[in-house]
N, C-alpha and C positions, 0 to 999 in steps of 0.2 A: 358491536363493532369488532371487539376482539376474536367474537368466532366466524366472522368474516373473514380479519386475517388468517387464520389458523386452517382454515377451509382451504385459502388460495395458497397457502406455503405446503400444505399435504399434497394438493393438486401437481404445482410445478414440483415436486418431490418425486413424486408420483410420474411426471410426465420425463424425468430426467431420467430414471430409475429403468424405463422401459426402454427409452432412446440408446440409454449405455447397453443395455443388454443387446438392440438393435445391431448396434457397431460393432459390439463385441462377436455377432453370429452373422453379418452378414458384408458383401463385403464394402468397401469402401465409397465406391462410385454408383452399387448397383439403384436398377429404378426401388426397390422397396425401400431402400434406406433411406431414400431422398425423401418418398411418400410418407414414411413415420415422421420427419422432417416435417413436412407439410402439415400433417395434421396436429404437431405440438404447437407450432404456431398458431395454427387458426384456433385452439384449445386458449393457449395464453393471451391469444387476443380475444375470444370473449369474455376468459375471466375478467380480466383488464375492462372490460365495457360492461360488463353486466353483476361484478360482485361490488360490495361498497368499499374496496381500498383503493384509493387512486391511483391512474395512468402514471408511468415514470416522466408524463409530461408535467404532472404536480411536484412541487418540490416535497423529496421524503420529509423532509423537517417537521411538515404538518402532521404525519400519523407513525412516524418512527418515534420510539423513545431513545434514540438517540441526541446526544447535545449537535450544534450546529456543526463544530468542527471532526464528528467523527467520519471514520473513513468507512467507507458503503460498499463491500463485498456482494460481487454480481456474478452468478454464474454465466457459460456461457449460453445457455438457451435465454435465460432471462434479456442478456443483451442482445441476441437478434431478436426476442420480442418486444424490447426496446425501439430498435430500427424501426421495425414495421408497424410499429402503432403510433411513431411521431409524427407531430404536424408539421404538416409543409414548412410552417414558420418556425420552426425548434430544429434546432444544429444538434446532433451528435460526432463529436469527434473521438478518436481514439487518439491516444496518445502511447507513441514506446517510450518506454522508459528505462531501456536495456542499459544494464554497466554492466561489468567485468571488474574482477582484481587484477591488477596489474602483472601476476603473475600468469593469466587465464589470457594464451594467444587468440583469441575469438573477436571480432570485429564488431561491433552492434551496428557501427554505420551501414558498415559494405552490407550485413543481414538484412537490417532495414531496405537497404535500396533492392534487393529481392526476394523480399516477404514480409507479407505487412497487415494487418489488419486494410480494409476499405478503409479509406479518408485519413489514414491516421499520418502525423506530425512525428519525427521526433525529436525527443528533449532530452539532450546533452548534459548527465548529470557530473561529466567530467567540466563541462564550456560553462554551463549557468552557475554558476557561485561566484564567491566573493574573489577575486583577483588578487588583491590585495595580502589575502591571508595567509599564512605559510601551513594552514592545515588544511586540510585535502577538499572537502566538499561544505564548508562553511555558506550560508545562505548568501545571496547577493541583496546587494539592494534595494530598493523598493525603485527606482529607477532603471536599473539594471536589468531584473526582470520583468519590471511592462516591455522593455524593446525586446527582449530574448522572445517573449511571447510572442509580441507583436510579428517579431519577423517569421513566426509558425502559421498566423494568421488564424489565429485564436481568439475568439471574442469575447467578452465577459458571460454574457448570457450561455456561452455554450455548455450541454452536460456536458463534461469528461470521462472518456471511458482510458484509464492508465492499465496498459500491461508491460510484462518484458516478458523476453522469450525463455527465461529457465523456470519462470512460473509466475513464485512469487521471492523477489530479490529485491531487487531497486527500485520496482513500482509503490511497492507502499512508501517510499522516500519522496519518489517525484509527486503522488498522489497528496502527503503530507507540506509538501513545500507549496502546492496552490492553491491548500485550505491555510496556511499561513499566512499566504498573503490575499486570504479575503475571496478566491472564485469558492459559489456555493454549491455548484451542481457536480460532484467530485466520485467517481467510482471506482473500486479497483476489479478488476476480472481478476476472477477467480478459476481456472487457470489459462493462460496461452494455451499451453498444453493440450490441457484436455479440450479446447477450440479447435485446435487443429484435429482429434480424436475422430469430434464431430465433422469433419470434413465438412466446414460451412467457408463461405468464401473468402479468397484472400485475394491480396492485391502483389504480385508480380514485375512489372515492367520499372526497371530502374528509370525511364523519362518524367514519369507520372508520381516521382516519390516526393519530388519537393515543386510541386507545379501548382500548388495553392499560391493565392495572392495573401498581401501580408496586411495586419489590419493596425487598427490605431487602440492595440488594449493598454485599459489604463487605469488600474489597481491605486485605489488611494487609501489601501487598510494593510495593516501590520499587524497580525496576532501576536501580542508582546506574549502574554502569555503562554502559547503554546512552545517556546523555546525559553532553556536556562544556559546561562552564560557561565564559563566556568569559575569565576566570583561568587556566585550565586550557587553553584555548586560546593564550592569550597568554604563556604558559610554555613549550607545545612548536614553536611559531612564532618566539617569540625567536633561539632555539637551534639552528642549521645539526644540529648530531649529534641533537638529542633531535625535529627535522620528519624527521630524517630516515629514523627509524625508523617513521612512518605514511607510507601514502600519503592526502593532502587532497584529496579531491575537491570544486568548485564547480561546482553545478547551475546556476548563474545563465547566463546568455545569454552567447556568449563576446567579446562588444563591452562591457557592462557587466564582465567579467571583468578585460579590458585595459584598462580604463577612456576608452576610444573612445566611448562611450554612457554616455549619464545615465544615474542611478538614477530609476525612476520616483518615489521620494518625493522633492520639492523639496529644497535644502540638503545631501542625501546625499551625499557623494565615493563613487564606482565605483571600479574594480579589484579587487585581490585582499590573502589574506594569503600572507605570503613561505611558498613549498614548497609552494604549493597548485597542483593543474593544472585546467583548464577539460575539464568531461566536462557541457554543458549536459542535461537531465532530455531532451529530447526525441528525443537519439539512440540513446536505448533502446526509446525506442517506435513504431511503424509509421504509417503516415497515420491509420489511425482509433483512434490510443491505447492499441493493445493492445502489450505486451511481443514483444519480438523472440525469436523461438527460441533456443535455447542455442547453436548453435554462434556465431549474431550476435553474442549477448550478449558472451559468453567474447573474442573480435575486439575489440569493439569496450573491453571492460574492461580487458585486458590491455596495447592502445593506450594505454590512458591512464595507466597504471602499476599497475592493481591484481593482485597478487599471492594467491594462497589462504590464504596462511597470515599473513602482514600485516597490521596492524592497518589499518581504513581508518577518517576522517573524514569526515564528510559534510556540506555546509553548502548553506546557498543564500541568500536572500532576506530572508526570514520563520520557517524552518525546515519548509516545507510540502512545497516539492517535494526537498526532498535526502532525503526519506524515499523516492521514486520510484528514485531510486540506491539505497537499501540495499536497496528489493524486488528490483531486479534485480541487485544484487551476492548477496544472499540464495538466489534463484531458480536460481543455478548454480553456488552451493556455493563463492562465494570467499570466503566468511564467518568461515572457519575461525580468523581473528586478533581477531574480534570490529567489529564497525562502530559507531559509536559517532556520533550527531547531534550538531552542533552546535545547542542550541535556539533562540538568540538571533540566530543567524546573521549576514549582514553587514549586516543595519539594527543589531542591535547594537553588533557592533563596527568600523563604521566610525563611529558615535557616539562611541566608547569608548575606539578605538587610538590609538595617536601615530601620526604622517606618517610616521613612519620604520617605520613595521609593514602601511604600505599601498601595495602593488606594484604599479605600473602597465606596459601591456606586456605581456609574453607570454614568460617567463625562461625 
């Protein structure tokens, strides 16, 4: 079985490997580029039918070693051989998942309403959270977001395919917020970007952006586990024996880590919490956003201290981008101790902690 799979992942390697050179030498609309096109398809639609790892109409769960809740990096050839080998009766939708910082004048709505992935929704990572809470993108409710979905017209059964347009940003957030609460067919592309590269199709006309009908989805699971509250954070940060049994990863910037650099929000203290190490989101990913191959990844995690079997923490900012750390701690199977977000992350709890919980420097 396993050199089955290893067969099929040389193949699509192999089949991307040539595609990119394709793009790279020819031009963008011409009839040859479209026909390399054509034939990686019909290529990943046989493997897909004729080697023994199943259709993406199985759920991975069964022959991935990954646990239930990891997040499933897809390139983009693998997602249109997604498309074209689904059945009639299986939904792929895409989903954007485009944010901005606040200081970043770029629109994701107005983007979305002209250009888009085919069929895709989007999910408002500023609108879907908790209302109520005075930190920035805190999870909503188990209520809250069945209507938010529902009004995208979003099923339970359906795959997910999450991207946003700077690559990979806020997608593995929104990608992580629907494996929290329970949807199990969950993907992120790996990149927009390089989708668009491929000149494969998009969707255009602002009428047809939100022209889906809306459904009745209706989530009755909470992954308590996959989020820590900051109590819960403040209990194993306290305690030299009890941080020391995670490793805490901070995605933030490693000047604001050290607290060398401001927080971008006014009044904020920077640094860290005690036991935590600096693995900023960006050295996981390449100049144009896409995840770094596994043997980088593997290098560069285990630099930082994460372990396979080890429980890790994940924090950042806002909670946005330390979801980009569990894609790629996900992505190569160091998951096995469970990863677990911080939600509120250090806008919270540098509001929150005493002086004496906030580490400056680089311990």
């Amino acid at each position: 079985m396993r050199c089955w799979r290893i067969g099929v992942v040389r193949a699509v390697t192999y089949i991307e490997t040539s595609l990119s050179r394709s793009v790279a030498l020819t031009p963008v609309f011409s009839r040859p580029h479209h026909q390399d096109q054509l034939k990686a398809h019909k290529l990943i639609r046989w493997l897909l039918i004729h080697s023994r790892v199943p259709s993406p109409d199985h759920k991975i769960d069964n022959w991935c070693t990954m646990s239930k809740r990891a997040i499933q990096l897809l390139t983009p050839l693998a997602y249109r051989g997604m498309v074209s080998t689904a059945r009639a009766d299986s939904r792929i939708v895409a989903v954007d998942g485009s944010w901005y910082m606040p200081n970043n004048p770029r629109d994701p709505v107005a983007e979305f309403k002209t250009e888009r992935l085919p069929n895709s929704r989007f999910f408002d990572v500023d609108g879907i959270k908790d209302p109520q809470s005075s930190y920035p993108h805190m999870l909503p409710s188990l209520s809250d977001f069945n209507a938010a979905v529902s009004k995208l017209g979003i099923q339970k059964t359906d795959k997910l395919v999450i991207y946003d347009k700077v690559g990979n940003f806020s997608s593995p957030r929104v990608a992580w917020t629907f494996q929290t609460f329970g949807h199990e067919n969950v993907f992120l592309l790996n990149n927009y970007p390089k989708y668009l590269e491929c000149a494969y199709p998009l969707e255009h006309s602002a009428e047809t952006a939100e022209s889906h009908n809306s459904s009745q989805y209706e989530s009755t699971e909470f992954d308590k586990n996959a989020v820590l509250s900051f109590e819960q954070v403040v209990d194993i940060v306290s305690t030299k024996s009890k941080r020391d049994q995670y490793t805490i990863l901070d995605a933030r910037s490693f000047g604001r880590f050290t607290g060398d650099d401001p927080e971008p929000r006014p009044g904020l203290s920077s640094g860290h919490a005690p036991g935590a190490k600096s693995l900023p989101f960006s050295k996981v990913l390449d100049d144009n956003n896409v995840f770094l191959d596994q043997s980088q990844m593997i290098e560069i995690l285990k630099n930082a201290g994460v372990e396979p079997e080890k429980p890790v923490i994940v924090m950042c900012g806002t909670g946005v981008t330390a979801c980009i750390l569990k894609a790629a701690i996900d992505s190569v199977g160091f998951n096995k101790g469970g990863v677990q977000v911080y939600d509120g992350s250090w806008t919270e709890y540098a509001q929150r902690a005493g002086s004496d919980l906030i580490v400056k420097g680089n311990d």
